[in-house]
Backbone bond lengths (Angstrom), bond angles and torsions (degrees), N, CA, C in turn:
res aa  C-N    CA-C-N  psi(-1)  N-CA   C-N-CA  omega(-1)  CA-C   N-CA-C  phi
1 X - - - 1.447 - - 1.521 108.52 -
2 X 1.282 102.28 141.86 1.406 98.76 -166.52 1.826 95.04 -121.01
3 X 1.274 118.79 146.57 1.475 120.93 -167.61 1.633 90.78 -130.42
4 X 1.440 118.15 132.12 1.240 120.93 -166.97 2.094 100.80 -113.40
5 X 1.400 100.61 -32.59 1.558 129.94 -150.74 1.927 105.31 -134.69
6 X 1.546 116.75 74.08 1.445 141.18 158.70 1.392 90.95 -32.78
7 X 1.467 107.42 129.59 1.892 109.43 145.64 1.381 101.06 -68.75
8 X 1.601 117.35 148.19 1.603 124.20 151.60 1.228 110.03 -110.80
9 X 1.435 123.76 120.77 1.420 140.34 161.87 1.537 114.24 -85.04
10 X 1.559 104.12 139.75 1.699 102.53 179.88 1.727 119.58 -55.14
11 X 1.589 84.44 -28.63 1.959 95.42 -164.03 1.260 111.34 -141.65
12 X 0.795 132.07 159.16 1.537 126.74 -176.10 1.623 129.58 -73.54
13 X 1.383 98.75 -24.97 1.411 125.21 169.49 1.836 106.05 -73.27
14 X 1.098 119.80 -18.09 1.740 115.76 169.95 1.320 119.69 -92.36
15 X 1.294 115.15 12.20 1.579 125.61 -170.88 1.555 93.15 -70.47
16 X 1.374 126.94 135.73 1.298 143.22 142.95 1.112 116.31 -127.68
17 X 1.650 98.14 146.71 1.672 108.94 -162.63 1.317 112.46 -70.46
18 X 1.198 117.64 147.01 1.657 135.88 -145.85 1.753 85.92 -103.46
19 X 1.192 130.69 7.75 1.392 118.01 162.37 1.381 113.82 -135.95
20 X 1.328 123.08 -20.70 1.750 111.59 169.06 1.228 101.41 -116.35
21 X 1.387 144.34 15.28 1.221 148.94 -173.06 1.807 124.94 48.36
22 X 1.655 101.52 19.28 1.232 112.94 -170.54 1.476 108.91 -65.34
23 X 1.631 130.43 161.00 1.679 120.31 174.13 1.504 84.38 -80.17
24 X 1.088 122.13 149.65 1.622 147.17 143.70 1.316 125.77 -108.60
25 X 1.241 113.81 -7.01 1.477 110.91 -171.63 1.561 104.95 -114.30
26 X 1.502 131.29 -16.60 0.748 145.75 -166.26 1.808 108.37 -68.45
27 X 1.634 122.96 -37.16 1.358 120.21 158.49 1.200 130.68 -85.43
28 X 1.258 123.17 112.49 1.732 145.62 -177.65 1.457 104.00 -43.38
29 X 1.143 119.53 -54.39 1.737 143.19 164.65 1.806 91.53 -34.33
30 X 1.540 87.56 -104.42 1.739 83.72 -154.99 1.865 108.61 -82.79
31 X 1.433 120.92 24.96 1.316 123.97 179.00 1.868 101.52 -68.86
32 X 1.072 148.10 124.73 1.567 148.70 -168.27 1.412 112.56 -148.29
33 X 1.419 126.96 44.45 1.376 116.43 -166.69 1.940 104.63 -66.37
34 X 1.441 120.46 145.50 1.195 131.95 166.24 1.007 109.14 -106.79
35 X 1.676 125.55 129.45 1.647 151.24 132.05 1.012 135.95 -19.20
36 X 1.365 127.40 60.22 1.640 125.75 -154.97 1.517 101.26 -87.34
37 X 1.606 118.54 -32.68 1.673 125.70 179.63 1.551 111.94 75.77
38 X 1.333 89.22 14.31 1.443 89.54 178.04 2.024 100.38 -69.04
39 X 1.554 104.36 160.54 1.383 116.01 -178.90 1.463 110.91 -48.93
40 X 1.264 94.58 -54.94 1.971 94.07 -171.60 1.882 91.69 -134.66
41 X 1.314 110.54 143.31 1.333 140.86 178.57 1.882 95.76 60.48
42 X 1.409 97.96 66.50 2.009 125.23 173.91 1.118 93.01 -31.16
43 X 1.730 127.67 -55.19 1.574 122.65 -100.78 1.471 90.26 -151.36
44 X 1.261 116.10 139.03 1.427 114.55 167.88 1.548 108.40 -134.74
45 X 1.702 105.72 156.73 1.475 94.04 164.26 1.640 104.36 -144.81
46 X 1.361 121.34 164.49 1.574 110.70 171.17 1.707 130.81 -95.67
47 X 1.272 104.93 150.82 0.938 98.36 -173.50 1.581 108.18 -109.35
48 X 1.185 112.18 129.00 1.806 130.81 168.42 1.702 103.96 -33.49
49 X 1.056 90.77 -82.08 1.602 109.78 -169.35 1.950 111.80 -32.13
50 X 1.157 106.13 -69.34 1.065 113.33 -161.60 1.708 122.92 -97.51
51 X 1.552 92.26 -9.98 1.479 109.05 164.01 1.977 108.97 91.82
52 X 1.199 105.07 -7.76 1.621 119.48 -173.93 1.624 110.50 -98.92
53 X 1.554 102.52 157.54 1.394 100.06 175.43 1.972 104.44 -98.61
54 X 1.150 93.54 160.08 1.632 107.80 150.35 0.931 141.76 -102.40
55 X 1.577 133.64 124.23 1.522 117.03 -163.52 1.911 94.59 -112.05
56 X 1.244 106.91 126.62 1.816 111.47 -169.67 1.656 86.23 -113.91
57 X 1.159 109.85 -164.02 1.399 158.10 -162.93 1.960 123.99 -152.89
58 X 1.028 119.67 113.59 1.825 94.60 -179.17 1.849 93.99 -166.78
59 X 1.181 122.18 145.70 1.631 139.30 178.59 1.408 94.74 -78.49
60 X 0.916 146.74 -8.23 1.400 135.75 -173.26 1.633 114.27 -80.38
61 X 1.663 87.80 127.16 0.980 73.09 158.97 1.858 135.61 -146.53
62 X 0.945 93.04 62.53 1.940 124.20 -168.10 1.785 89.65 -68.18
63 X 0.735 115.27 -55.63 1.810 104.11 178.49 1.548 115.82 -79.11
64 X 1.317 108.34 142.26 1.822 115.62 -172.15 1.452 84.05 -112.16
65 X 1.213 95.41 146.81 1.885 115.10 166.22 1.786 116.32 -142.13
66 X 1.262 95.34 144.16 1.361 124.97 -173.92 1.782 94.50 -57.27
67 X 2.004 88.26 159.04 1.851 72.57 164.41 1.412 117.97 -94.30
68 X 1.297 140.11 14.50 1.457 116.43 138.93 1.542 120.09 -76.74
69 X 1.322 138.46 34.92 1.063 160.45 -160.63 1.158 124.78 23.38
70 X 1.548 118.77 27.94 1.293 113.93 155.20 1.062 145.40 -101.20
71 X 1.555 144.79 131.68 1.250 176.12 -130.27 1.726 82.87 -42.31
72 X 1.276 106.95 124.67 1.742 124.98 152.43 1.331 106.11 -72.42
73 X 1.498 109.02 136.20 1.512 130.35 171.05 1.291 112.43 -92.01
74 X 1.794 140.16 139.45 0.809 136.74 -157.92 1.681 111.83 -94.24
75 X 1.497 115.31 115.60 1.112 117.17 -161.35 1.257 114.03 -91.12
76 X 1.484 132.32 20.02 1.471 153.14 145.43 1.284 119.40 -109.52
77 X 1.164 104.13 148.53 1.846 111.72 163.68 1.748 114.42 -51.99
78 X 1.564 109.21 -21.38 1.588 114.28 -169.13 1.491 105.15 -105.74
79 X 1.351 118.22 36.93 1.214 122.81 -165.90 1.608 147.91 58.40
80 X 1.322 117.46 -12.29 1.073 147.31 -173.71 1.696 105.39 -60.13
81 X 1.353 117.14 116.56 1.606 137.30 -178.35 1.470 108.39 -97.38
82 X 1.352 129.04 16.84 1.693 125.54 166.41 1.413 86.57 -77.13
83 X 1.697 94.78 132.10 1.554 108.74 159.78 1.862 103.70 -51.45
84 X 1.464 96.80 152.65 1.560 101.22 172.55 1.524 133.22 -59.34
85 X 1.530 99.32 -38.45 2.023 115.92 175.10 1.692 111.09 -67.36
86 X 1.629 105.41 -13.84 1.533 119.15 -179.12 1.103 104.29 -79.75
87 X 1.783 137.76 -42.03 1.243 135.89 -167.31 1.312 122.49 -48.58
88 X 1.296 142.24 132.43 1.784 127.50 179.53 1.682 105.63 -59.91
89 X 1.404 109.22 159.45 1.584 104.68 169.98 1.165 97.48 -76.53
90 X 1.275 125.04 164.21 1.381 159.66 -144.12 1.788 95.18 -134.22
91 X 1.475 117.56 158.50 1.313 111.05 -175.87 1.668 103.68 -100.92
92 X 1.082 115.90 30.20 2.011 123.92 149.98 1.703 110.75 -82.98
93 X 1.012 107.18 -28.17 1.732 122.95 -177.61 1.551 100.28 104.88
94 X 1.167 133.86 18.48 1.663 145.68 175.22 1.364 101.38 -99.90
95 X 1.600 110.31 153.37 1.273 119.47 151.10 1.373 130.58 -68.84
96 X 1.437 114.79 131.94 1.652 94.10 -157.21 2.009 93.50 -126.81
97 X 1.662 119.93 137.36 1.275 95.16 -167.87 1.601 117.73 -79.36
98 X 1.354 98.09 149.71 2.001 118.09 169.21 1.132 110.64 -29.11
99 X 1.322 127.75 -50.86 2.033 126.46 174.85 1.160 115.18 -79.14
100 X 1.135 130.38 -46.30 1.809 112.35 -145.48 2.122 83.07 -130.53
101 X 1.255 116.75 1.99 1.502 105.44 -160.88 1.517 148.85 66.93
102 X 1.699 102.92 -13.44 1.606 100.90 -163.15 1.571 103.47 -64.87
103 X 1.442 113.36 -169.89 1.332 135.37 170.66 1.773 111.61 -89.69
């Protein structure tokens, strides 16, 4: 199958699958879009239902990804995806994180 014409979604969370029209992006849980960087349809994510991926397009950018382009895990309780050795020290002599500050 050849795809000439990517859907673009505003956010990543509006992604529906480009073959059963299911939401996929809509669960935080199993929502996982991957970074391929390809020119047109960047981004893919899977869909449950139908067993296929989607390849979208979207400006968003609320999710951080690794450089094999998959999804950064949030390395604070406050969501924050700076690796931990990245954080500035903090004046305890700890790394303390960039958003919310803790240790």
């Amino acid at each position: 199958m050849q795809n000439r014409k990517f859907p673009i979604f505003t956010k990543h969370i509006e992604v529906t699958c480009f073959h059963c029209d299911m939401p996929i992006g809509t669960d935080p849980e199993r929502m996982q879009p991957i970074y391929y960087g390809f020119p047109r349809g960047a981004y893919g994510m899977w869909c449950e239902s139908c067993k296929l991926r989607t390849y979208y397009d979207t400006e968003d950018k609320s999710v951080s990804f690794d450089a094999k382009g998959d999804p950064l895990r949030p390395v604070c309780s406050c969501g924050e995806t700076t690796p931990y050795d990245e954080w500035p020290m903090g004046w305890s002599g700890y790394h303390s994180c960039p958003t919310c500050g803790m240790t």
